[in-house]
C-alpha positions, -999 to 999 in steps of 0.1 A, spaced: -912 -238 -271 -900 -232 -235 -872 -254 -238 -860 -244 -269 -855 -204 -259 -836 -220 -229 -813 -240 -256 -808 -206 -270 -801 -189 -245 -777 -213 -235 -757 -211 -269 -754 -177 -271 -743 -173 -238 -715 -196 -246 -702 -181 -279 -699 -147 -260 -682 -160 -235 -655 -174 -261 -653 -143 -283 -642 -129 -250 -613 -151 -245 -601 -145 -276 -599 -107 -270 -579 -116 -239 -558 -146 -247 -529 -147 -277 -527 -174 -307 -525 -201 -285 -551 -193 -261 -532 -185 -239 -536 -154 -214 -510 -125 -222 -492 -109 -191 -493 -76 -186 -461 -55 -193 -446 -41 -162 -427 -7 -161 -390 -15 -167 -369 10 -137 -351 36 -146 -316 47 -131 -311 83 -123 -274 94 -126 -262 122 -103 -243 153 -120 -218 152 -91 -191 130 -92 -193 99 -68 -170 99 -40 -139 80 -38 -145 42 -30 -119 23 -3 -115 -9 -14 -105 -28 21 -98 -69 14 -106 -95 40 -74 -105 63 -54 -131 47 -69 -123 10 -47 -98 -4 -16 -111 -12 18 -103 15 38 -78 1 75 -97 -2 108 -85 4 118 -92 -33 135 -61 -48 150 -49 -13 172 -21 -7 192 -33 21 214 -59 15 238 -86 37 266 -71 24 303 -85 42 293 -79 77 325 -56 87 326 -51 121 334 -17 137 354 -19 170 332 11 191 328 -7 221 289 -17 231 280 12 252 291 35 227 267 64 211 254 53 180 272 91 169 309 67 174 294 46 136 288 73 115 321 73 93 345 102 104 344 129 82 309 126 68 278 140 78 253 117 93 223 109 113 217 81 138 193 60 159 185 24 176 157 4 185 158 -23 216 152 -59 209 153 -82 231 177 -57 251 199 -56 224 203 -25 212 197 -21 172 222 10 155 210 28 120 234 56 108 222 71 76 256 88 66 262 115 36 297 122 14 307 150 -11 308 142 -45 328 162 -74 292 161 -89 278 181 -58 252 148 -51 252 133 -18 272 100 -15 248 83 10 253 53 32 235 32 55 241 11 80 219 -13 104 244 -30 133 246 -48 163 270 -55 189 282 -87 187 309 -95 215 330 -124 197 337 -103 170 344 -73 192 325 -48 179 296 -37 160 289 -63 131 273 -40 99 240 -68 89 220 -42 62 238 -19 45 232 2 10 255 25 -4 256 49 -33 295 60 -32 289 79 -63 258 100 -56 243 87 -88 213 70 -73 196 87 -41 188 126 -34 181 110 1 175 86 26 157 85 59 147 59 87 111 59 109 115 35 143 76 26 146 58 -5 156 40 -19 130 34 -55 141 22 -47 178 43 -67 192 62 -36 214 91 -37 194 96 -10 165 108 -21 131 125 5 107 110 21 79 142 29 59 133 47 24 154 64 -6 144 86 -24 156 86 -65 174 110 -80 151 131 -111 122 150 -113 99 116 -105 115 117 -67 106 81 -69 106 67 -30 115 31 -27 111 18 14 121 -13 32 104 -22 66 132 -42 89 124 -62 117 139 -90 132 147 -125 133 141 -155 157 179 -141 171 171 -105 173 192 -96 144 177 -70 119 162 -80 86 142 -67 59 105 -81 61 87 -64 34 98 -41 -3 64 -27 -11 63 -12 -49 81 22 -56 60 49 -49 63 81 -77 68 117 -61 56 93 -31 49 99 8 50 78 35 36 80 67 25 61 101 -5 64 120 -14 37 146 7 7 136 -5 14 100 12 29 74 4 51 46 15 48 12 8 80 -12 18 74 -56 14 100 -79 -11 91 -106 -11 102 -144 -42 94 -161 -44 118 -186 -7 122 -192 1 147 -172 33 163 -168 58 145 -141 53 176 -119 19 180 -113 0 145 -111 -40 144 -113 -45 129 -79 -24 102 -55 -31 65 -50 -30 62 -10 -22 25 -1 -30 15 36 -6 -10 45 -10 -29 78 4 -63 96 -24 -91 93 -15 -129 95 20 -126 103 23 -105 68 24 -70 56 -4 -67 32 -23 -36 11 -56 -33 37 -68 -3 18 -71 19 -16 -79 53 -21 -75 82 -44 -69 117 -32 -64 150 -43 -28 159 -47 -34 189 -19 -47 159 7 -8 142 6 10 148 38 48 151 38 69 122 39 82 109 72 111 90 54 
C-alpha cells in the first residue's frame, strides 16, 4: 500500500510539472522569449544645426582648370622696359589697376584695365605678364577681354598664398553682368619656368563671395530652395577650398544665413 501512494505521488507530480510547460512554452514546446521594449526617438522642436561636411585628403575630387577665364591668347609683348611700374601696362587712356607677385625673382605684372562703352558698361581687360628679355619687353601670357562691355560689371585680383609654398598665386574673378552677379574666379600660379598659369576654375558662384583666410579660401553661392526671387536667396552654400595633394579640392560644406556672407575680396 506504501509503495503504491509513492507511485502516485510520483505521477501526479509529473503531470503537473508538464501542464506547466505548456503554459510557458508555444506549439512546439518550445520556450517563448520575452518581448523587449522597442526605443523610441525623441525629435527636438529646434532645427539641428548646420552639418560641415569635411572629406579626407585626396578623396574629393581636384577642382580642374576646365572652363577658365584666362586664356593664352597671342602673347604680344609690350616694350616698357623691366624695371618699369606695373602703372607703364595699363593701356593709355583707360582706367586701371595694377599689381605683381615675385617668383623666382621674377617679377609677375596683373593690370585689370576698364574702357567706355557707348552702352555706359565697362570694357574690361586683363592682363598677367612677364618680362622676357629676347623679346624685349613684357610678353602678355593670360589675358581676357570684354571690348564690348557685354559680359563683366567687374573684375578684381587677390595676391595670396594658397599652396604654402611662399609664393602667392592670383585669385582673378569676374563678376557677370544681371541681377544674378554671377562670380566666376581663376586661381593662377605657376609653372616649372615661373611663368603664370591658371591651376584651378572652381564652379560659378551665384550673387557669390569670395574670400581668404589662412591659405584657405572661401567660397559663398546663393541658394534657392523654395524658389525664391534672384534678389533675396534663403541661405548661402559656403565652400572651403584648400590645397591638399598637390590639388585644389572642396575641404568643406556649409550653409549660412545670407546676413553671415562677408564681402567679396575679388
Amino acid at each position: 500500500m506504501i509503495a503504491g501512494a509513492v507511485l502516485l505521488l510520483g505521477v501526479g507530480l509529473l503531470l503537473g510539472f508538464e501542464l506547466g510547460r505548456g503554459r510557458d512554452e508555444g506549439p512546439e514546446g518550445l520556450a517563448q522569449p520575452t518581448a523587449s521594449p522597442s526605443p523610441t526617438t525623441s525629435v527636438s522642436p529646434t532645427a539641428a544645426p548646420s552639418v560641415v561636411v569635411t572629406p579626407s585628403p585626396g578623396e574629393a575630387p581636384a577642382i580642374t582648370s576646365e572652363g577658365q577665364v584666362l586664356q593664352e591668347g597671342d602673347r604680344p609683348v609690350n616694350p616698357a622696359p623691366q624695371n618699369a611700374a606695373c602703372t607703364a601696362l595699363i593701356d593709355p587712356g583707360t582706367l586701371g589697376s595694377c599689381g605683381e607677385v615675385l617668383v623666382a625673382a621674377q617679377r609677375v605684372v596683373w593690370v585689370v584695365q576698364q574702357a567706355a562703352t557707348p552702352t555706359g558698361s565697362p570694357a574690361l581687360t586683363v592682363r598677367i605678364s612677364t618680362y622676357v628679355p629676347d623679346a624685349g619687353g613684357w610678353v602678355e601670357w593670360l589675358q581676357a577681354a570684354d571690348p564690348a562691355g557685354e559680359r563683366w560689371s567687374d573684375a578684381n585680383v587677390l595676391a595670396s598664398d594658397l599652396t604654402g609654398d611662399g609664393v602667392a598665386e592670383l585669385l582673378v574673378g569676374f563678376r557677370e553682368i544681371g541681377e544674378a552677379r554671377t562670380l566666376e574666379y581663376d586661381i593662377v600660379g605657376y609653372s616649372q619656368a615661373n611663368l603664370p598659369e591658371v591651376l584651378a576654375h572652381p564652379d560659378a558662384a551665384v550673387r557669390g563671395s569670395v574670400v581668404v583666410s589662412a591659405g584657405s579660401i572661401s567660397e559663398y553661392s546663393a541658394q534657392y530652395p523654395n524658389g525664391e526671387p534672384v534678389c533675396c536667396p534663403a541661405s548661402f552654400l559656403r565652400r572651403t577650398i584648400a590645397f591638399q595633394d598637390g590639388f585644389f579640392r572642396v575641404s568643406g560644406t556649409e550653409t549660412v544665413l545670407t546676413a553671415a556672407v562677408p564681402v567679396s575680396q575679388i
